[in-house]
N, CA and C of each residue as an Amber inpcrd file, in Angstrom:
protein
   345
 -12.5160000   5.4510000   5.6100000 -11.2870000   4.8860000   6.1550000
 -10.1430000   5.2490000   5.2280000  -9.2520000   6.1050000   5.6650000
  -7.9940000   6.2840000   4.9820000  -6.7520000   5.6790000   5.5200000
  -6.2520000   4.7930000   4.2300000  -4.8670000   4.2490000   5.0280000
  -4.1090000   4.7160000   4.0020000  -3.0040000   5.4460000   4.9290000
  -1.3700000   5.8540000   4.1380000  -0.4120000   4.6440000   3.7860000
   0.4570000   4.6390000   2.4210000   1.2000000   3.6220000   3.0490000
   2.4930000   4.4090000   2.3220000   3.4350000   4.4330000   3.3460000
   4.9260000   5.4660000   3.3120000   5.6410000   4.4940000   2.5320000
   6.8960000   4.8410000   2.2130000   7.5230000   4.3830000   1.7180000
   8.6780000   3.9150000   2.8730000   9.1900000   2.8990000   2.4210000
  10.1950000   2.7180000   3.4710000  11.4570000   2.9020000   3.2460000
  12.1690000   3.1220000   4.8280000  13.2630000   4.5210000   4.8650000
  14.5150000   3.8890000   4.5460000  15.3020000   4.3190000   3.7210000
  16.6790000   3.9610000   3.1110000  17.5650000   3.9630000   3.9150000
  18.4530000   2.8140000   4.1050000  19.7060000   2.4830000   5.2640000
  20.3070000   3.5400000   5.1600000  20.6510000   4.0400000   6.8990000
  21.3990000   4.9520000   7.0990000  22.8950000   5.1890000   6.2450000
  22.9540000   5.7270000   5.3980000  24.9330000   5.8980000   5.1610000
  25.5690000   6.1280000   6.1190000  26.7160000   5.6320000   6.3620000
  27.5210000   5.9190000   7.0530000  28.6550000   6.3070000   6.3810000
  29.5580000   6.9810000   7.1480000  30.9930000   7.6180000   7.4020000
  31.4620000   6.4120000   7.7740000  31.7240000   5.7090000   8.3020000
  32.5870000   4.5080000   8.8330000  33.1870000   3.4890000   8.1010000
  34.1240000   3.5230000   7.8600000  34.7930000   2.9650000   6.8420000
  34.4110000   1.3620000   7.1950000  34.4460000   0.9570000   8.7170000
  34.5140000  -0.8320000   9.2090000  33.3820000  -1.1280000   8.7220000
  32.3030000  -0.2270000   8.0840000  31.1600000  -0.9320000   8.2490000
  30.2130000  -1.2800000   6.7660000  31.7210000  -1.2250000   5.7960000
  31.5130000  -1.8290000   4.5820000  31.6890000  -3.3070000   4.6620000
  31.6070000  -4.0460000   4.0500000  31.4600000  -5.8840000   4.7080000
  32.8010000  -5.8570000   3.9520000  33.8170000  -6.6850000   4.6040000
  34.8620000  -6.3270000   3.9680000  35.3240000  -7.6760000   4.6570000
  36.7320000  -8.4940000   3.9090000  37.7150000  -9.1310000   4.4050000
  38.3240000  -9.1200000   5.8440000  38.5510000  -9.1550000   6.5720000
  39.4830000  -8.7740000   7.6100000  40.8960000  -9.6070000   7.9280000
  41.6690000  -9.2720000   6.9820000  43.1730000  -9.7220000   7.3400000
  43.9720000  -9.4860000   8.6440000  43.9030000 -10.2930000   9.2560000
  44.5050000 -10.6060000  10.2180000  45.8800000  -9.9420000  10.9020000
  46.8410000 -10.3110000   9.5400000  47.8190000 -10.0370000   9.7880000
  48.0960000  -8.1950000  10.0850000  47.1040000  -7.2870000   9.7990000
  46.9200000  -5.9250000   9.9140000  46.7000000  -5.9090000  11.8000000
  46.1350000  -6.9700000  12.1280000  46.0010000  -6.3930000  13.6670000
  47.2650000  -7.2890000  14.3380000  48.4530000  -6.1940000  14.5680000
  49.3140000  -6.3850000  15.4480000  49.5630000  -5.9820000  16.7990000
  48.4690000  -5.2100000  17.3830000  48.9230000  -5.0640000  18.3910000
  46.8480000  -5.3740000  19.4360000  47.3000000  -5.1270000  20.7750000
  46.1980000  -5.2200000  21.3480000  44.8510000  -4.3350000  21.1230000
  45.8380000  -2.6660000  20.8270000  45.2470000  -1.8180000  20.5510000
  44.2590000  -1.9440000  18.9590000  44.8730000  -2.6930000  18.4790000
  44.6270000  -2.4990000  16.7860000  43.1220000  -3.6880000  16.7390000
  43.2470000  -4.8010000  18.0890000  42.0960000  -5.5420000  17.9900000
  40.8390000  -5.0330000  18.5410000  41.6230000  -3.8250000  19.7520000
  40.4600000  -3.5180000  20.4840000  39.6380000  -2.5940000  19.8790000
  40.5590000  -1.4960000  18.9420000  39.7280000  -0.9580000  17.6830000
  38.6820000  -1.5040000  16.6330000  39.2300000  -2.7830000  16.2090000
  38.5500000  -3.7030000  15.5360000  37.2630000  -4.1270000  16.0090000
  37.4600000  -4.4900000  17.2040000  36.4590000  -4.6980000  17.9230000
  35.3260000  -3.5750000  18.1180000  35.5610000  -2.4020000  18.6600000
  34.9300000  -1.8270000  18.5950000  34.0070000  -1.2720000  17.1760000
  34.6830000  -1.6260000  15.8910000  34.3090000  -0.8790000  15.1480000
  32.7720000  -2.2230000  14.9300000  33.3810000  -3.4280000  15.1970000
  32.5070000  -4.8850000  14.6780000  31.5120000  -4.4190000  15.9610000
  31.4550000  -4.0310000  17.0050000  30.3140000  -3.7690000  17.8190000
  29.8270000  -2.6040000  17.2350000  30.2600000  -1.2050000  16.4360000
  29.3080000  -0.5820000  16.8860000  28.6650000  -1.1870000  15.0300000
  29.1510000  -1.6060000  13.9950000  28.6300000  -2.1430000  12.8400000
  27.4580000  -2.8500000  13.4100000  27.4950000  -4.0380000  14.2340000
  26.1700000  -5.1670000  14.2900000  25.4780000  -4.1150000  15.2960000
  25.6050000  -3.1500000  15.8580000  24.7470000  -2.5240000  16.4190000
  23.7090000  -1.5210000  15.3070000  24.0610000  -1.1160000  13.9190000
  23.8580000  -0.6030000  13.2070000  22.8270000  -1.6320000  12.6970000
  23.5000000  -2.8860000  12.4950000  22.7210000  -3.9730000  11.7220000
  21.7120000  -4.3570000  12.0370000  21.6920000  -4.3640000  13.7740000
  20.6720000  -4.8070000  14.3130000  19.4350000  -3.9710000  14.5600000
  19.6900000  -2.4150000  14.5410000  18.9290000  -1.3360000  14.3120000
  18.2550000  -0.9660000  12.8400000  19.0430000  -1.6690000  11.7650000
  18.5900000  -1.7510000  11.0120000  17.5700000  -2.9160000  10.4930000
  17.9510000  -3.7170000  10.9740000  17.0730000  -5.2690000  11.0690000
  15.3530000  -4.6460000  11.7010000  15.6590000  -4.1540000  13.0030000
  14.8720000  -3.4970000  13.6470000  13.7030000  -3.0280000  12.7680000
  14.2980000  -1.7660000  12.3460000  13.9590000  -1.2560000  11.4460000
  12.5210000  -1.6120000   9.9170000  13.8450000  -2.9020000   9.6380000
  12.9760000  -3.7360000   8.5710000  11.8280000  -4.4910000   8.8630000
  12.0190000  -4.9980000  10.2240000  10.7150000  -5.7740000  10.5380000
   9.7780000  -4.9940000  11.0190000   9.8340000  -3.9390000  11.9040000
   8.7290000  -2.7550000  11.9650000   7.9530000  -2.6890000  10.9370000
   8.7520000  -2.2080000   9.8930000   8.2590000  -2.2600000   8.4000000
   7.3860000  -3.1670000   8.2410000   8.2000000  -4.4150000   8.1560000
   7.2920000  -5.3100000   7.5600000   6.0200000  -5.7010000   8.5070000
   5.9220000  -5.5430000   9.6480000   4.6330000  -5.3010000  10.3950000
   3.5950000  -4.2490000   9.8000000   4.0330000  -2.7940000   9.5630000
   3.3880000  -1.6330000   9.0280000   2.6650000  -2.1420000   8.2160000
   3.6400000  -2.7810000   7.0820000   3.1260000  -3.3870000   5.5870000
   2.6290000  -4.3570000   5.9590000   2.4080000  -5.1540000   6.3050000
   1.5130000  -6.6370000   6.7510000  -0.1090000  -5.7420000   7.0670000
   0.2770000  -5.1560000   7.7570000  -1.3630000  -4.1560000   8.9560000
  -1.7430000  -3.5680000   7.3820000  -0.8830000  -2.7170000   6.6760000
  -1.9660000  -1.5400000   5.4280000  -2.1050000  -2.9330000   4.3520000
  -1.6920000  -4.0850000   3.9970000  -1.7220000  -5.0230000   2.9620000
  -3.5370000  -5.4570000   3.6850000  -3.3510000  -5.7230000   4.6760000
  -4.8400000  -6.3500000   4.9750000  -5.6890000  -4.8530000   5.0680000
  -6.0530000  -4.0200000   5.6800000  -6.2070000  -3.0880000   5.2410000
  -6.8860000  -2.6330000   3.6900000  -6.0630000  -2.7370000   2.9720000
  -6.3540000  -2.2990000   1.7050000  -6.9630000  -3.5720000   0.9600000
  -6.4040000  -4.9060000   1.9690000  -7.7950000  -6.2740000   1.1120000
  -9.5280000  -6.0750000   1.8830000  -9.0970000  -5.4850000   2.5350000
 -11.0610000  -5.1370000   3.2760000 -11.4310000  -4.6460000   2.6010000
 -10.2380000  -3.3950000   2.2880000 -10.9380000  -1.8920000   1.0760000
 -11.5100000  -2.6840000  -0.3460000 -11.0100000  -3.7140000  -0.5520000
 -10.9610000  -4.3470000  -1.7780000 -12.4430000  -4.7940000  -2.1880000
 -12.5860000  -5.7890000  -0.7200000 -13.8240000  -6.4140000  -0.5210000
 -14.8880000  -5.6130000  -0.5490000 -15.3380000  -4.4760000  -0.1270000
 -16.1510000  -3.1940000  -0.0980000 -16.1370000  -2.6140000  -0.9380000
 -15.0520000  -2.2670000  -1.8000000 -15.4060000  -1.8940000  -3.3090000
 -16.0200000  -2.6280000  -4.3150000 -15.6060000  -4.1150000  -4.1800000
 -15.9450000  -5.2370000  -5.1220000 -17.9660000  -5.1060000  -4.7350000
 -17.9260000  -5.2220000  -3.2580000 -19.5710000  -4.9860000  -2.6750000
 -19.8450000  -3.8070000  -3.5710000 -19.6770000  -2.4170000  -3.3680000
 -19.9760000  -1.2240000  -4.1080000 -19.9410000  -1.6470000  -5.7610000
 -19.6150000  -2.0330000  -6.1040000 -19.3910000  -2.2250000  -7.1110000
 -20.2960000  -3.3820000  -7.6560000 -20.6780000  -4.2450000  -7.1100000
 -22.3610000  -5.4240000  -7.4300000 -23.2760000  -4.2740000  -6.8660000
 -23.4330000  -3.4300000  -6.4200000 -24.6140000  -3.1080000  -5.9060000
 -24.7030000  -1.6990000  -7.1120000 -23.5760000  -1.1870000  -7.5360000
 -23.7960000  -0.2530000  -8.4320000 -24.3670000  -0.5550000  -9.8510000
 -23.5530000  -1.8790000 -10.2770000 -24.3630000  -2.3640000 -11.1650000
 -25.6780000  -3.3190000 -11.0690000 -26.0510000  -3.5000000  -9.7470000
 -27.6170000  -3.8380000  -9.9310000 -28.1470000  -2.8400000 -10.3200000
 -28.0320000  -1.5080000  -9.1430000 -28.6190000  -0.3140000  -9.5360000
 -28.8070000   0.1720000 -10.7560000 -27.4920000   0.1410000 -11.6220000
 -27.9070000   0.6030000 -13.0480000 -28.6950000  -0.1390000 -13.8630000
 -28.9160000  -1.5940000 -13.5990000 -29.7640000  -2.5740000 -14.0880000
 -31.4160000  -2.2180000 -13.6360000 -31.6140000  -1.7550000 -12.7410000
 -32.8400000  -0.9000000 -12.2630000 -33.7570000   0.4060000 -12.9490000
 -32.4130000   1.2190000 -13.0440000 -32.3020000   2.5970000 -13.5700000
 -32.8070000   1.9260000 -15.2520000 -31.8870000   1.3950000 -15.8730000
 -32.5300000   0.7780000 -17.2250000 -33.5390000   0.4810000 -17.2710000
 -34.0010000  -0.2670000 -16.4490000 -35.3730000  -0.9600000 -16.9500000
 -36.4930000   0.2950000 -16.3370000 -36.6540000   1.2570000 -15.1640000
 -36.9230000   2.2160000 -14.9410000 -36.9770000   2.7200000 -16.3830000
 -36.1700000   3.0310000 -16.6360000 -36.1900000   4.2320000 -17.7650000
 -37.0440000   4.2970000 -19.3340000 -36.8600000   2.4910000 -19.4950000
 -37.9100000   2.1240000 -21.0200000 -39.2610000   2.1250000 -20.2180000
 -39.1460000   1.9190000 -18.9060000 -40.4320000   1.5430000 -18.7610000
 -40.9740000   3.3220000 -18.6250000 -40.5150000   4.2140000 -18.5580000
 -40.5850000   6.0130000 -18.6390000 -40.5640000   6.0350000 -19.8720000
 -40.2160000   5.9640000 -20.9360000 -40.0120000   5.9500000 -22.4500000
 -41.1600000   4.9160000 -22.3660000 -41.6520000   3.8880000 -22.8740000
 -42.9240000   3.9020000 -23.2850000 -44.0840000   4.2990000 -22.3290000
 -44.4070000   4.9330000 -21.1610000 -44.9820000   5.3870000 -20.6930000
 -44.9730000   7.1450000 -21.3430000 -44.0540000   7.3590000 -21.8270000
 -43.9560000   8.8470000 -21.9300000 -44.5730000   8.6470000 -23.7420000
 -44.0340000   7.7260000 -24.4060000 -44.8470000   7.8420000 -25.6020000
 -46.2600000   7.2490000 -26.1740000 -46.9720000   6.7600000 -24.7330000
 -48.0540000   6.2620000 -24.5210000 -48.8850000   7.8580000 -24.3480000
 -48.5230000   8.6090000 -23.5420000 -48.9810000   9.6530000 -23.2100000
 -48.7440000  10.8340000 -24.6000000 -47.9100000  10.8420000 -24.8580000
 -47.9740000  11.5170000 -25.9320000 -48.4780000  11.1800000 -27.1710000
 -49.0650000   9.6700000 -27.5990000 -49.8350000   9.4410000 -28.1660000
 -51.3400000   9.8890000 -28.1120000 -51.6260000   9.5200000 -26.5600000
 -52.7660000   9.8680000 -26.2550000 -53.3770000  11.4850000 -26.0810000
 -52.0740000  12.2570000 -25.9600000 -52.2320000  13.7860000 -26.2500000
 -52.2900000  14.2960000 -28.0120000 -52.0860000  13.5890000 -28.4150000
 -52.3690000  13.4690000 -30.0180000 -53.5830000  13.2830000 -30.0920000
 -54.3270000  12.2060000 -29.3760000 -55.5990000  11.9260000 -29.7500000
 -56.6520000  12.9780000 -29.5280000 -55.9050000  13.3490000 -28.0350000
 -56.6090000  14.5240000 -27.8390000 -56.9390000  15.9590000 -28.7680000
 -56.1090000  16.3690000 -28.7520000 -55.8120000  17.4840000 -29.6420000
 -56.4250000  17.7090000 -30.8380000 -57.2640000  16.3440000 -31.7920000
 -57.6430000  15.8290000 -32.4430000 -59.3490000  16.2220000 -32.6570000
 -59.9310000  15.6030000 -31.2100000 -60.9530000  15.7950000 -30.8310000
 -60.9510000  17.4060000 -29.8350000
């Protein structure tokens, strides 16, 4: 089981000057035209925001799904990992029990050799 986990993607920059969070003085919009600009610029900003919001919670779904994910992986290694060291606890005692079997025999090929 392979899970990727990306990095997540850096807010768009913009060119748009309205869509730094900024003050909005009032007294600058004098005419109908100057609000309906305003306006437009505050719609297409929370449209940005909200695509970006978008955005973040996708994310944080992605990352929620590979976080559990990688705690299963966890659990299965921790398993691999008791069962590797039983095994080597096996292999040890295997092995003296080959070491005095092997110098049992080579004792007894001494004896031989003898006679």
């Amino acid at each position: 089981m392979s899970t990727s986990v990306s990095p997540l993607p850096p807010p768009p920059s913009s060119s748009n000057p309205h869509l730094s969070p900024s003050k909005l003085d009032s007294a600058t919009l004098l005419t109908r035209q100057d609000i309906e600009q305003h306006l437009s610029s505050l719609t297409s900003q929370e449209s940005e925001l909200d695509s970006r919001l978008s955005g973040l919670i996708s994310s944080r779904t992605r990352l929620t799904s590979q976080l559990k994910a990688l705690e299963s992986l966890r659990e299965v290694v921790g398993g691999i990992q008791g069962e590797a060291a039983h095994m080597a606890s096996e292999i040890g005692a295997v092995a003296e029990t080959a070491e005095r079997v092997g110098a049992k025999v080579r004792g007894l090929d001494e004896e031989q050799v003898r006679f």
